[in-house]
Residue frames as a rotation matrix with the C-alpha (Angstrom) as fourth column:
UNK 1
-0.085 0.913 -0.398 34.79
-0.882 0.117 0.457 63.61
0.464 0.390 0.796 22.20
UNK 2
-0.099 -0.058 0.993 33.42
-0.651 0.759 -0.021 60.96
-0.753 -0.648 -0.113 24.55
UNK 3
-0.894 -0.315 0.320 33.39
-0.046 0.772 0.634 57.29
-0.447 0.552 -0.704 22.36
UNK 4
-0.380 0.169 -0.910 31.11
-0.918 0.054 0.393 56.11
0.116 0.984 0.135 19.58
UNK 5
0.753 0.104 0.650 29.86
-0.057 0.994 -0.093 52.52
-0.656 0.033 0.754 18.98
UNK 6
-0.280 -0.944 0.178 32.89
0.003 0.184 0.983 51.03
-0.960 0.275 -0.049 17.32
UNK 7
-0.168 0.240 0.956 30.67
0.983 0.117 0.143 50.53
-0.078 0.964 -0.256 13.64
UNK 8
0.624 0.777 0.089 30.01
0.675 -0.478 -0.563 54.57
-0.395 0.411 -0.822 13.37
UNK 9
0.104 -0.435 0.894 31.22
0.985 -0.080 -0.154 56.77
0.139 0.897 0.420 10.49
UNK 10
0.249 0.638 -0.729 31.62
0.643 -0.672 -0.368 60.36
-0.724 -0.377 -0.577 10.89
UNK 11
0.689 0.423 0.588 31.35
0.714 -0.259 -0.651 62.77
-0.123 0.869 -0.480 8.42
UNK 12
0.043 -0.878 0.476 33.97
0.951 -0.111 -0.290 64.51
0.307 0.465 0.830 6.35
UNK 13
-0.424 -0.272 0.864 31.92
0.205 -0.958 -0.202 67.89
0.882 0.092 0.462 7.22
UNK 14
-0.313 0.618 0.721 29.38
-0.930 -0.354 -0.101 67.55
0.193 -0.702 0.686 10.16
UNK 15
-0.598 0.192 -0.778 27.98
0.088 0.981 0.174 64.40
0.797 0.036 -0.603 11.97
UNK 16
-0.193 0.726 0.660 24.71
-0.879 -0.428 0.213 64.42
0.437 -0.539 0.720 13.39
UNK 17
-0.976 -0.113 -0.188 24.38
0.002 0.853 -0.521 61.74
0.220 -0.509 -0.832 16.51
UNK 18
0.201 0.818 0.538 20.84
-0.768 -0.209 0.605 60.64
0.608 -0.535 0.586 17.83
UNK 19
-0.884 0.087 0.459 20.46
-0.376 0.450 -0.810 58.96
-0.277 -0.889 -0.365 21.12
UNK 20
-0.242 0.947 -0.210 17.37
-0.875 -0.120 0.468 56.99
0.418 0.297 0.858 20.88
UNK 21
-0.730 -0.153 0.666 15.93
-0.417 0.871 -0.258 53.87
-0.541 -0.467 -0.700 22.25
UNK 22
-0.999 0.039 0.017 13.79
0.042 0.853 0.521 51.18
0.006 0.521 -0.854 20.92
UNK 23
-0.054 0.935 0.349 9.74
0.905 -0.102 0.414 52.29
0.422 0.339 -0.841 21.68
UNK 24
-0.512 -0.114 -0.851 10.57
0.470 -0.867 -0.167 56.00
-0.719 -0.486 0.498 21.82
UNK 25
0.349 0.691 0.633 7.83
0.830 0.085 -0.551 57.32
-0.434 0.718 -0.544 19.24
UNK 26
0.921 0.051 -0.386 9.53
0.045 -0.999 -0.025 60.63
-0.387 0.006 -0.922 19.06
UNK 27
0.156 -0.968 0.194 12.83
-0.231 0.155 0.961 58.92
-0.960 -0.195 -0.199 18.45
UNK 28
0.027 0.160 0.987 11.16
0.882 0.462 -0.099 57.56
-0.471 0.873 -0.128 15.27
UNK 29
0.936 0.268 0.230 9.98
0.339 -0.864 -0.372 60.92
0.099 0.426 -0.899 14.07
UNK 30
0.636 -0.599 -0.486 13.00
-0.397 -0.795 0.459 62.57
-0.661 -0.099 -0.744 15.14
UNK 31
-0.282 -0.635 0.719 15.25
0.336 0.637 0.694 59.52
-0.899 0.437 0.034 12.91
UNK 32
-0.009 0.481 0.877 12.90
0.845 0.473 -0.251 60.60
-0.535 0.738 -0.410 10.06
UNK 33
0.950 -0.054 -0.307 13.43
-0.012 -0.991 0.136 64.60
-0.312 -0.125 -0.942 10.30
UNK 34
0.384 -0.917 -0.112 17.10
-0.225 -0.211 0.951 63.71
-0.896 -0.340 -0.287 10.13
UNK 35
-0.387 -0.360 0.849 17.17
0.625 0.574 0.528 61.71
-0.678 0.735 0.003 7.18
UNK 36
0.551 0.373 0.747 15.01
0.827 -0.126 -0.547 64.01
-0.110 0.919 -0.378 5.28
UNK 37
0.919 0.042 -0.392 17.16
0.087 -0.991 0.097 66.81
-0.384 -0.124 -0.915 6.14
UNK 38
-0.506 -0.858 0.084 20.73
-0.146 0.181 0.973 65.16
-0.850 0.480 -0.217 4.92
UNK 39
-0.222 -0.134 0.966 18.89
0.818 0.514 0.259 63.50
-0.531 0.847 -0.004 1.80
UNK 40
0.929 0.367 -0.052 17.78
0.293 -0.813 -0.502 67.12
-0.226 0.451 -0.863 0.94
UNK 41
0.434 -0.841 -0.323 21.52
-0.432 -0.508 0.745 68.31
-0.791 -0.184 -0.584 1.49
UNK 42
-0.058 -0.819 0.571 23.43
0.329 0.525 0.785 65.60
-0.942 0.234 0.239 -0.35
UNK 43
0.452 0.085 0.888 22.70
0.889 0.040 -0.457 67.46
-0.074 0.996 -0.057 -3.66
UNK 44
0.861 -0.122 0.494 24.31
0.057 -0.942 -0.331 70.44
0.506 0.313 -0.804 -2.46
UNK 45
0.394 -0.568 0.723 26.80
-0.918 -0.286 0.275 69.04
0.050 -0.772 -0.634 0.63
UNK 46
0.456 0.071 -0.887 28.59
0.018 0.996 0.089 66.03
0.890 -0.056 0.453 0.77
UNK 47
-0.621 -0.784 0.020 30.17
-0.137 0.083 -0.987 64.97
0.772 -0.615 -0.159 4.20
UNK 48
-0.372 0.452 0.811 27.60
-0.928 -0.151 -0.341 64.88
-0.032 -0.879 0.475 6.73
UNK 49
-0.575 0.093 -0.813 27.01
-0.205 0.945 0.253 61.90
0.792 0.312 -0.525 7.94
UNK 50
-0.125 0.166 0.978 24.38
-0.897 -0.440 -0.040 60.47
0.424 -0.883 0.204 10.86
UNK 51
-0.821 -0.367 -0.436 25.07
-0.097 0.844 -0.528 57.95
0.562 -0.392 -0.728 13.56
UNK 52
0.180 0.896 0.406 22.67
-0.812 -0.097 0.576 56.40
0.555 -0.433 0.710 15.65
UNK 53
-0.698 -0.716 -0.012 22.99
-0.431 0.433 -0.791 55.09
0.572 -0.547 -0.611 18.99
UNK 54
0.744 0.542 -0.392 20.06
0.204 0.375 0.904 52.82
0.637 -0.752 0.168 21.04
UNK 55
0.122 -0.329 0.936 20.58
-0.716 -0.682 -0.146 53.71
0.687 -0.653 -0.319 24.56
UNK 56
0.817 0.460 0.347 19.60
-0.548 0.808 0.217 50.71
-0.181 -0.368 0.912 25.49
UNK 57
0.966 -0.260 -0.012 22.39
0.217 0.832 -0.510 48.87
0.142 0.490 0.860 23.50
UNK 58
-0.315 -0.861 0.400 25.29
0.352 -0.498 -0.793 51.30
0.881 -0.109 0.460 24.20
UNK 59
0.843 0.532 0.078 24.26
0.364 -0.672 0.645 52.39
0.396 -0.516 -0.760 27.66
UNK 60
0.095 -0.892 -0.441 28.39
0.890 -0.122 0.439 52.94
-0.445 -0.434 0.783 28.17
UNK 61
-0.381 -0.882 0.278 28.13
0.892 -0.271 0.362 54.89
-0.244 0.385 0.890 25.75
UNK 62
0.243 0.962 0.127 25.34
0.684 -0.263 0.680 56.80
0.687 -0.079 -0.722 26.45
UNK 63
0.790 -0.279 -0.545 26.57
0.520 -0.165 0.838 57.60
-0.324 -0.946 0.015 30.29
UNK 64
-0.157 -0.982 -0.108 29.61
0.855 -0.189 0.483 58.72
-0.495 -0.017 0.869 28.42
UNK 65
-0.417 0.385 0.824 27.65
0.323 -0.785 0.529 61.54
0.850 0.486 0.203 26.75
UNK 66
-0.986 0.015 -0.163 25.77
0.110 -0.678 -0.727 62.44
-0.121 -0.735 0.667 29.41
UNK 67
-0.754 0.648 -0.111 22.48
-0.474 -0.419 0.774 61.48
0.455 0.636 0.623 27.94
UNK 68
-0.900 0.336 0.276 19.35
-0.182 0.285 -0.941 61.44
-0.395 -0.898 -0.195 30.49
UNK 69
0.028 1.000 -0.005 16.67
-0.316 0.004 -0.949 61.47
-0.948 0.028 0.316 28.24
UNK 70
-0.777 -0.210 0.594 15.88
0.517 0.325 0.792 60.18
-0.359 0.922 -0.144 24.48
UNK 71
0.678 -0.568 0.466 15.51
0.610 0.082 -0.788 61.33
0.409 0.819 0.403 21.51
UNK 72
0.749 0.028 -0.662 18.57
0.049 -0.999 0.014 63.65
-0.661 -0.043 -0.749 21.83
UNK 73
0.859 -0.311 0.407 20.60
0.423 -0.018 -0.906 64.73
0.289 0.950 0.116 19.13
UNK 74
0.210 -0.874 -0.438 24.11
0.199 -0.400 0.895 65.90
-0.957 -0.275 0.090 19.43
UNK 75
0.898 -0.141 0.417 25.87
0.422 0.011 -0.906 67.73
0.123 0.990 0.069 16.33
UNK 76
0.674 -0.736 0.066 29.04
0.287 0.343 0.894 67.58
-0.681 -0.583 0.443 15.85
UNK 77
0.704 -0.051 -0.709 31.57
-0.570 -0.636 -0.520 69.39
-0.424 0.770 -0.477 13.39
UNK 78
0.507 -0.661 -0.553 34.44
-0.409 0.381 -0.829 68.13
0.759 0.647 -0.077 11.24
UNK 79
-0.421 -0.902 -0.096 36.91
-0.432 0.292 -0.853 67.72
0.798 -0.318 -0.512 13.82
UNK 80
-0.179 0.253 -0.951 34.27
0.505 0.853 0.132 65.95
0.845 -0.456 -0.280 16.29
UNK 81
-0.999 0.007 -0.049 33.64
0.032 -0.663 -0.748 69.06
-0.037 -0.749 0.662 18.67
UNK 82
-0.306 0.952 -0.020 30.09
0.948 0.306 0.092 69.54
0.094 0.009 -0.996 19.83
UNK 83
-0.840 0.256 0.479 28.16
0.194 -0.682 0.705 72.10
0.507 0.685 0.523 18.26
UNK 84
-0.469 0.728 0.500 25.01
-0.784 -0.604 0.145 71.64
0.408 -0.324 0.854 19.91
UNK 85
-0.967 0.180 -0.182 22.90
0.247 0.844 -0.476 69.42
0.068 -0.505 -0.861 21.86
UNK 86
-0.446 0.861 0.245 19.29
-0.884 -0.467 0.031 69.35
0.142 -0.203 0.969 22.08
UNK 87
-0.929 0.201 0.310 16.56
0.210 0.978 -0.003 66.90
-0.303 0.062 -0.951 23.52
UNK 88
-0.136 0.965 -0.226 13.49
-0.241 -0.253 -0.937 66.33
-0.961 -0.073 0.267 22.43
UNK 89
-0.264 -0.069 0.962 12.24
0.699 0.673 0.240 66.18
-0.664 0.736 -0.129 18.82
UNK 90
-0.623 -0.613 -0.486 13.86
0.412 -0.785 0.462 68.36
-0.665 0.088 0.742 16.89
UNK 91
0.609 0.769 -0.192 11.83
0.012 -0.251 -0.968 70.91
-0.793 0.587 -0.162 14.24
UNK 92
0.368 -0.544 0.754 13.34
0.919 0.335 -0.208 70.46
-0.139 0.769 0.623 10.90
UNK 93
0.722 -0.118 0.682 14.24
0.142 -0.939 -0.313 74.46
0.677 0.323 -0.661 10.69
UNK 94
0.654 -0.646 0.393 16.46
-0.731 -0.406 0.548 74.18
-0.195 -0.646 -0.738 13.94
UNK 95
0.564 -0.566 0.601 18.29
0.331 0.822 0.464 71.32
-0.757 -0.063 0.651 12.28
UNK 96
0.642 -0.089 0.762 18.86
0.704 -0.325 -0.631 73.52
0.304 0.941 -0.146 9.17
UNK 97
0.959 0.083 0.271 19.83
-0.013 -0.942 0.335 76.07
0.284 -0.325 -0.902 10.98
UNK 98
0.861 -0.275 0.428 22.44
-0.221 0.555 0.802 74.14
-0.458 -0.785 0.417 12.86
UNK 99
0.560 -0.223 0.798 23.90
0.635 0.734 -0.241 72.84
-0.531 0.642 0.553 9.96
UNK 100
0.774 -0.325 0.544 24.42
0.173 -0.717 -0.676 76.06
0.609 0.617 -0.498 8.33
UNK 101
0.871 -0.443 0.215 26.34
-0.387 -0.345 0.855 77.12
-0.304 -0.828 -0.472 11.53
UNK 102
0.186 -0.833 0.522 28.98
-0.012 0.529 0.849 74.10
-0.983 -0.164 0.088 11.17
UNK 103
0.415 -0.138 0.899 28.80
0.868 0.358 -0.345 74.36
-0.274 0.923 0.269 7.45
UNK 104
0.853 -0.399 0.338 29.77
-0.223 -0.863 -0.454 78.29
0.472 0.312 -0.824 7.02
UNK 105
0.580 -0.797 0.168 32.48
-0.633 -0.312 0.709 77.44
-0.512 -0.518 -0.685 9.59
UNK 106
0.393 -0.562 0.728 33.69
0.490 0.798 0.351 74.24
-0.778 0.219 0.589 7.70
UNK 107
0.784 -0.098 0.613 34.18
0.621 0.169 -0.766 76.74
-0.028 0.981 0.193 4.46
């Protein structure tokens, strides 16, 4: 797994990264899709946890991903393997979806 900013947590079961940058409007929306889709989980999943990177502020780490465009998300399972990658701004149903994926495998 390419580095992290040094302050991010990752989750016990799944850890959803976003790339984003500072007036990306879609980056907002896409920050806001995420959150509603863990705070829905956490009554049924604990572990998942999501990190957010400004591209702008980490652009080492950015370049180390390979990321050319913003928003993009990156999900990531327990052990930090990537699961999927997608740019753009995701639809809450392919984030569900996603999830389930790394969650049946985590059980």
């Amino acid at each position: 797994m390419p580095p992290l900013p040094p302050d991010s947590v990752l989750g016990s079961v799944a850890t959803i990264v976003q790339f984003s940058s500072a007036f990306c409007q879609p980056c907002r929306a896409t920050r806001r899709t995420l959150r509603n889709v863990v705070d829905d989980l956490v009554t049924s999943v604990d572990g998942i946890q999501i990190v957010e990177v400004d591209a702008d502020d980490h652009l080492d780490v950015t370049r180390a991903w390979g990321i050319e465009s913003t928003p993009t998300v990156v999900l990531l399972d327990a052990s930090g393997h990537e699961i999927l990658r997608a740019t753009g701004q995701p639809r809450t149903a392919d984030v569900l979806a996603a999830l389930a994926q790394v969650l049946r495998a985590h059980q």
